[in-house]
C-alpha positions as CSV (number, residue, x, y, z in Angstrom):
1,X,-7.2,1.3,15.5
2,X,-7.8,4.7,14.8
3,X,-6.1,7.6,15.8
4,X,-9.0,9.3,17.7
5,X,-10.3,5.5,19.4
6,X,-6.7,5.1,20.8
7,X,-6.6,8.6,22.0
8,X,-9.6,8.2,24.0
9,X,-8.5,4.8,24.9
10,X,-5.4,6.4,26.4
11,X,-7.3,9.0,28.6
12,X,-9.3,6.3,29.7
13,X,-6.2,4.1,30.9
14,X,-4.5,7.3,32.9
15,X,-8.2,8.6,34.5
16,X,-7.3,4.7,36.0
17,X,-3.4,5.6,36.3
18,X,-4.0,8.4,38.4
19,X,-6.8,6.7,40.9
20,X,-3.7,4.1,41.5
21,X,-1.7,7.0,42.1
22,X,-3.5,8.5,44.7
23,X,-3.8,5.4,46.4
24,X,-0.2,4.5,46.6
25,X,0.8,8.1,47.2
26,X,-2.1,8.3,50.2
27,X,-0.6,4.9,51.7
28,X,3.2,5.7,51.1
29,X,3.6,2.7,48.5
30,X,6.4,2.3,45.6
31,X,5.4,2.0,42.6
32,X,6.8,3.0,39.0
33,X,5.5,3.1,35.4
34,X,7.6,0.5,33.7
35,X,8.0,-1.1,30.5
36,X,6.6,0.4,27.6
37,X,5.2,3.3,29.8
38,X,8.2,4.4,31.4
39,X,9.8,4.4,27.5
40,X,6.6,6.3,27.1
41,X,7.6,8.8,30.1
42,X,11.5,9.4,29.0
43,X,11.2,9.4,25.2
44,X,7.3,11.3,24.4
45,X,6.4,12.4,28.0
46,X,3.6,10.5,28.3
47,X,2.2,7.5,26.1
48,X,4.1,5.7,23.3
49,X,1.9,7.3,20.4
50,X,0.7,3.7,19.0
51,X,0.5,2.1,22.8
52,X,-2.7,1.0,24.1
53,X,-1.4,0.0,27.5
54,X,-0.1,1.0,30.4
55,X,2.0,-0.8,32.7
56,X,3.4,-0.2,36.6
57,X,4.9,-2.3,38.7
58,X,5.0,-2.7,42.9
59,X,7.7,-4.1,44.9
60,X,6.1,-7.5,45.8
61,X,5.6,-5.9,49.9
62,X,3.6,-3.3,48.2
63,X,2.5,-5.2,45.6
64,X,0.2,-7.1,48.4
65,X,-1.1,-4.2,50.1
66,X,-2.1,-2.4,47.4
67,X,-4.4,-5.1,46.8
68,X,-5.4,-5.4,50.4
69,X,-6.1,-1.6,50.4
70,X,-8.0,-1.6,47.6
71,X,-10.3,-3.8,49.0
72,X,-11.6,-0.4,50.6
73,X,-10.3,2.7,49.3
74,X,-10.6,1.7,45.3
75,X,-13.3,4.0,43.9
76,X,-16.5,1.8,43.4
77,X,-16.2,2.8,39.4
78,X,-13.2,0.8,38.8
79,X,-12.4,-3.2,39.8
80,X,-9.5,-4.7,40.8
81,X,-9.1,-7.7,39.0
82,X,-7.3,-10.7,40.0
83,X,-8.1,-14.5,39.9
84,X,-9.2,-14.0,43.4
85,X,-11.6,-11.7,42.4
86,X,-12.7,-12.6,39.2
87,X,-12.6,-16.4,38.8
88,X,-12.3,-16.6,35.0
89,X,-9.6,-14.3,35.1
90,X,-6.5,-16.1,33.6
91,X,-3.5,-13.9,34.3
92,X,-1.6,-13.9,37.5
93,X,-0.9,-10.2,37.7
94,X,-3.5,-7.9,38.9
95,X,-5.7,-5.3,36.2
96,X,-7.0,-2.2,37.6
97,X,-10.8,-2.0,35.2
98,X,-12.8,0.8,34.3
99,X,-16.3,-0.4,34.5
100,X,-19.2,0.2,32.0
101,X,-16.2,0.0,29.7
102,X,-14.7,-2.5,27.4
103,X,-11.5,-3.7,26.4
104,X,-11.7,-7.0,25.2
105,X,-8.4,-8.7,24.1
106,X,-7.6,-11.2,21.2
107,X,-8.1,-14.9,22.9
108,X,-9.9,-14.2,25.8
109,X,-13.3,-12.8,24.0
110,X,-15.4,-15.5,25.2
111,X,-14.5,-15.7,28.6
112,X,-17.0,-14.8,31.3
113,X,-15.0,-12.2,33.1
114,X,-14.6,-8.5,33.4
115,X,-13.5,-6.7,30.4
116,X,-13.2,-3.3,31.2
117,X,-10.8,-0.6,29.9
118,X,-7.8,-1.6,32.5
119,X,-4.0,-0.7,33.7
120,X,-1.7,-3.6,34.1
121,X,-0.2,-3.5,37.6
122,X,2.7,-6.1,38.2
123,X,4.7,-7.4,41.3
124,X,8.3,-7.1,41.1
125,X,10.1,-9.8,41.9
126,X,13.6,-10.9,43.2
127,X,15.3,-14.2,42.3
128,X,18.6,-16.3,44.0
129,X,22.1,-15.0,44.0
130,X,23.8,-18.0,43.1
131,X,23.5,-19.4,39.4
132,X,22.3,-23.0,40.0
133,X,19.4,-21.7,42.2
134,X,18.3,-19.1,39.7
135,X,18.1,-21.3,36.7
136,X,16.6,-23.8,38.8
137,X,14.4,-21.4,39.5
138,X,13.4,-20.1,35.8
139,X,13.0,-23.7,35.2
140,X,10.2,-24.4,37.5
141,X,8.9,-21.2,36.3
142,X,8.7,-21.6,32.4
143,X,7.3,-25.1,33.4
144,X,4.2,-23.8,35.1
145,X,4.2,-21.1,32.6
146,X,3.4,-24.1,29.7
147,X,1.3,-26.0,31.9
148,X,-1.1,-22.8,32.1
149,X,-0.5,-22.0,28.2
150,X,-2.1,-25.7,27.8
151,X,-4.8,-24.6,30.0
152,X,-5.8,-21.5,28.2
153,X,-5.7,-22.8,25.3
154,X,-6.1,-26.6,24.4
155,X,-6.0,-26.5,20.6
156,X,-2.9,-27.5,18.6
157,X,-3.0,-28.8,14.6
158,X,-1.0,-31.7,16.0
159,X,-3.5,-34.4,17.3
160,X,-0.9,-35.6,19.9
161,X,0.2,-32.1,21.1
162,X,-3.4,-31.6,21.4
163,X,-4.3,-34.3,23.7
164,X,-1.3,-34.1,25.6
165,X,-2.6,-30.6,26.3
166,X,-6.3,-31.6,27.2
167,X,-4.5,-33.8,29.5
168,X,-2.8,-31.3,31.2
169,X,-5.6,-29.1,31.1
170,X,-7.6,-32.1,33.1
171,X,-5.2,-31.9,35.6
172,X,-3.9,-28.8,36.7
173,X,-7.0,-26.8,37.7
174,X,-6.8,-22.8,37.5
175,X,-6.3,-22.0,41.0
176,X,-3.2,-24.7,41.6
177,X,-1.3,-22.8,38.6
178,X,-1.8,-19.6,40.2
179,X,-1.0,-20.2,43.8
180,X,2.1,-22.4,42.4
181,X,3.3,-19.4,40.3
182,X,2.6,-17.0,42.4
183,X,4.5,-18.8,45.2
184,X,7.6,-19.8,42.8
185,X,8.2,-15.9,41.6
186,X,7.8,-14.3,45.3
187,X,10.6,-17.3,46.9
188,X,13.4,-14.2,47.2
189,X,12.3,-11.1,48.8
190,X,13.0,-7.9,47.0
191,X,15.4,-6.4,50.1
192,X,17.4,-9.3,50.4
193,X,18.1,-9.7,46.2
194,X,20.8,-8.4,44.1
195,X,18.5,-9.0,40.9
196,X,14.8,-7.7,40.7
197,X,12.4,-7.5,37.6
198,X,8.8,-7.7,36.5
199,X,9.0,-11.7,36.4
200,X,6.2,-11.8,34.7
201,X,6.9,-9.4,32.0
202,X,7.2,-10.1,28.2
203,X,10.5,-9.7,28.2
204,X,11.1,-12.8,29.9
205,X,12.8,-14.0,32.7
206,X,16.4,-13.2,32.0
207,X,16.0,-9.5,30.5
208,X,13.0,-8.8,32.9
209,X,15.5,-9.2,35.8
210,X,18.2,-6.3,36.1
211,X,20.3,-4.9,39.5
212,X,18.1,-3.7,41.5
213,X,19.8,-0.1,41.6
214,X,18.1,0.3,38.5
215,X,15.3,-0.1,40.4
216,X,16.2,2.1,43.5
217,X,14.5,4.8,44.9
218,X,11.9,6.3,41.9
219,X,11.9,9.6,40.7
220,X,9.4,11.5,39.0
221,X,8.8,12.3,35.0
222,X,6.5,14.3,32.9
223,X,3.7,12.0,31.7
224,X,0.5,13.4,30.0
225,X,1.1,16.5,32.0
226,X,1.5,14.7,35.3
227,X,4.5,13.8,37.3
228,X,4.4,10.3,38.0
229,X,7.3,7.7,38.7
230,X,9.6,6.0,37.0
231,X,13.1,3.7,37.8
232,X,15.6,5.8,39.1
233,X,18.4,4.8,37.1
234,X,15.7,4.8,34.1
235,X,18.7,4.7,31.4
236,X,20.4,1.6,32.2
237,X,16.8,-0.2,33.1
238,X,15.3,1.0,29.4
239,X,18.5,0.0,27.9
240,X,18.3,-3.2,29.2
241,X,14.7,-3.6,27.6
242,X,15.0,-2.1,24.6
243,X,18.4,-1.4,23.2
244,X,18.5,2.0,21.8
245,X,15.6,2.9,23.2
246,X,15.8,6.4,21.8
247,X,15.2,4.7,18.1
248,X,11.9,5.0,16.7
249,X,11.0,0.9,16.0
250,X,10.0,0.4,12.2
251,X,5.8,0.2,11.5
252,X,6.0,-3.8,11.6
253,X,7.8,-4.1,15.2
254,X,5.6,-1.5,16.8
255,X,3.8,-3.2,19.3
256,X,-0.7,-3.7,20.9
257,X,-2.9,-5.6,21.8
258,X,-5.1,-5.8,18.9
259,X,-7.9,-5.6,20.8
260,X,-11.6,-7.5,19.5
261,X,-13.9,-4.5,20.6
262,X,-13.8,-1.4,22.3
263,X,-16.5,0.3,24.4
264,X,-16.4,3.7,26.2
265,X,-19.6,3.2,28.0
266,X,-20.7,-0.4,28.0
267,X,-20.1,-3.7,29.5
268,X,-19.2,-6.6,27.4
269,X,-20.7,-9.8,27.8
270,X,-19.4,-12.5,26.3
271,X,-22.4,-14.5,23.4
């Protein structure tokens, strides 16, 4: 992508940062950049240079009524997305969209679905205190995570992987994967866990999940110029992602989405 494209791109994404922000500020709801946006926040105040994305992250309580609030108090020129509100929508975190935009991502060009310019916005989870129950419960997790992985995408060069996966597909409709995942990740309140993450995130289940001190109260950073928040104890939590965080990662390990076509002032519509 070039450099001026994903510089726009990125003013784009925190014009929709900062509408979130005034919603959660205005309604007294935690939230904090995380992920590659809080690296973004602590090591170049503001967006990994080569970053297309931007990620944050609600305690589940909040998590739910954000959505509920934004039912009202979202600005009519953004949509929240989430397969309740856009049934082609495959993920089971929620996008905040930019419409008469487009941001339309490797594998999911032909779906029928909003595909504006958008900010990831996660629940965070907790999970069990005792061992057994915990891997139980990345188990039942990773399960539904292949059976929706079969659903979005049905192809495989093996001909028996590939109808084992149509089968699936057949019988697990949409909705039932995400009200089962959706239920499976929000079993352990955040309050009453020692261990809370971003279940969802790419990190996976076990580095996605840290002590929730890391968590704690947030606390504010320099990003693009505005002071917006980030895990308290933001060392241990970025260390825990990343490693040496502080390292620049070589050209081949640097991260995006690749994305299939770009718009700053148009719809796309799938052919």
């Amino acid at each position: 992508m070039e450099d001026s494209i994903l510089r726009q791109l990125q003013i784009k994404e925190l014009e929709i940062l900062l509408e979130i922000d005034k919603i959660c500020k205005k309604n007294n709801l935690t939230y904090y950049l995380i992920g590659g946006s809080a690296l973004g926040a602590i090591r170049h105040n503001g967006f990994i240079p080569w970053d297309d994305d931007i990620d944050i992250g609600l305690p589940r309580k909040d998590y739910e009524a954000f959505l509920n609030i934004c039912k009202t108090e979202l600005d009519s020129n953004y949509f929240l997305q989430t397969w309740k509100t856009d049934k082609n929508y495959i993920n089971e975190y929620a996008k905040v969209r930019l419409n008469n935009t487009a941001f339309v991502e490797e594998g999911v060009e032909e779906r029928d679905m909003h595909h504006g310019i958008f900010v990831d916005v996660y629940p965070i989870d907790g999970t069990y205190k005792n061992k057994i129950m915990r891997y139980m419960h990345k188990l039942l997790y990773n399960i539904l995570c292949r059976i929706s992985g079969c659903k979005i995408n049905t192809y495989s060069t093996n001909k028996l992987k590939g109808f084992i996966k149509k089968i699936v597909s057949f019988i697990f409709p949409f909705k039932f994967i995400h009200i089962t995942i959706d239920w499976v990740i929000s079993r352990v309140p955040v309050s009453e866990a020692q261990l809370i993450g971003n279940i969802l995130g790419r990190a996976g289940y076990d580095k996605e999940l840290m002590p929730k001190e890391y968590f704690g109260i947030p606390i504010e950073h320099e990003f693009e110029g505005y002071m917006l928040p980030i895990p308290n104890n933001w060392d241990k939590y970025l260390t825990r992602l990343y490693g040496d965080y502080m390292q620049i990662p070589p050209l081949e390990k640097r991260e995006s989405h690749k994305p299939v076509y770009i718009s700053f002032n148009h719809e796309y519509k799938p052919k």
